[in-house]
C-alpha positions as CSV (number, residue, x, y, z in Angstrom):
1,X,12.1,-20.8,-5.4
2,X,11.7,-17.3,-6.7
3,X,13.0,-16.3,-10.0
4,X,15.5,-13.1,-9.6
5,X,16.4,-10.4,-11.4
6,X,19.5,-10.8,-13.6
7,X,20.3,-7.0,-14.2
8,X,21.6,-7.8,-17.9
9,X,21.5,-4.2,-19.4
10,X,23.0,-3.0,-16.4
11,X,25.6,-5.2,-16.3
12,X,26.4,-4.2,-20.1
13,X,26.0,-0.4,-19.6
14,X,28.8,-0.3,-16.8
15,X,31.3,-2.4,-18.9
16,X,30.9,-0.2,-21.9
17,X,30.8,3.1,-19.6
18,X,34.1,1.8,-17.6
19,X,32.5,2.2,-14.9
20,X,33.9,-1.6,-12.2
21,X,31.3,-3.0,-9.7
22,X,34.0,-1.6,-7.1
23,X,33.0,2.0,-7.9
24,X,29.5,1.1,-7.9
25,X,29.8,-0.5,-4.7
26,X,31.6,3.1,-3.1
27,X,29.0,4.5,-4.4
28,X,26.2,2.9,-2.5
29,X,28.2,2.1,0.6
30,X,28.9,-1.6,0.1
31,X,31.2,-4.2,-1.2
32,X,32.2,-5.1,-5.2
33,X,31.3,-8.2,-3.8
34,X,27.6,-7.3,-2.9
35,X,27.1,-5.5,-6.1
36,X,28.6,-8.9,-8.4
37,X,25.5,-10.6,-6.3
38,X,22.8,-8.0,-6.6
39,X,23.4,-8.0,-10.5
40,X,23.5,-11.7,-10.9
41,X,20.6,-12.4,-9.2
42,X,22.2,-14.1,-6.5
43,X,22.0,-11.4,-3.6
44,X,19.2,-9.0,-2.7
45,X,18.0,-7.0,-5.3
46,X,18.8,-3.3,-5.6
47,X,16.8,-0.6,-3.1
48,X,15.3,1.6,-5.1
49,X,17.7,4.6,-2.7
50,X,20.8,2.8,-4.5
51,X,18.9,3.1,-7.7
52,X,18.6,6.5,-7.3
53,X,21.5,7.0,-5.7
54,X,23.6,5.6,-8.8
55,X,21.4,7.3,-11.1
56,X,22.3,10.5,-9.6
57,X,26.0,10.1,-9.3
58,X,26.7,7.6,-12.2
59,X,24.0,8.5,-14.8
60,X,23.1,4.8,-14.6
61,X,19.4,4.8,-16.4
62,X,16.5,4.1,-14.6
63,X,15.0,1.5,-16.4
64,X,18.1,-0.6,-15.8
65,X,17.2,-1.6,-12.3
66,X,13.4,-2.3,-13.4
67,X,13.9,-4.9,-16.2
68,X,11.1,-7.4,-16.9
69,X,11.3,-11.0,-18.2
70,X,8.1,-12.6,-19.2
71,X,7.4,-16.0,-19.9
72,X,7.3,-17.0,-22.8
73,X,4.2,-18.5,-22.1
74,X,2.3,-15.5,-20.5
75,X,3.6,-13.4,-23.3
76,X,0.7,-12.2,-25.3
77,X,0.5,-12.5,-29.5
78,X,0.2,-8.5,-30.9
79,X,-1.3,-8.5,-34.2
């Protein structure tokens, strides 16, 4: 089973912009429905045309749609 992407800050950034999954979901041609999955990790993830696409029309940031979650243990010690 493969570990997927829970899109946390971008699920944060639309409640505190107003901004519903519906209109997200006109914006990139699909369902509120599709979008609820592809930010809870239980759809597909998001093409990197929608990220664009939402970047360009929403002024959703970038690094939203590229979040990382390491490990805890593969994370490295910094000194």
């Amino acid at each position: 089973m493969t570990n997927k992407i829970v899109y946390h800050e971008l699920k944060g950034w639309l409640v505190s912009n107003s901004i519903s999954q519906k209109r997200v979901g006109e914006v990139i041609g699909t369902t509120a429905n599709v979008v609820n999955k592809k930010i809870n990790g239980t759809g597909s993830d998001f093409k990197l045309s929608e990220a664009r696409t939402l970047h360009d029309k929403l002024k959703v940031p970038m690094a939203y749609f590229f979040e990382i979650e390491v490990p805890l243990s593969e994370r490295k010690e910094t000194c």
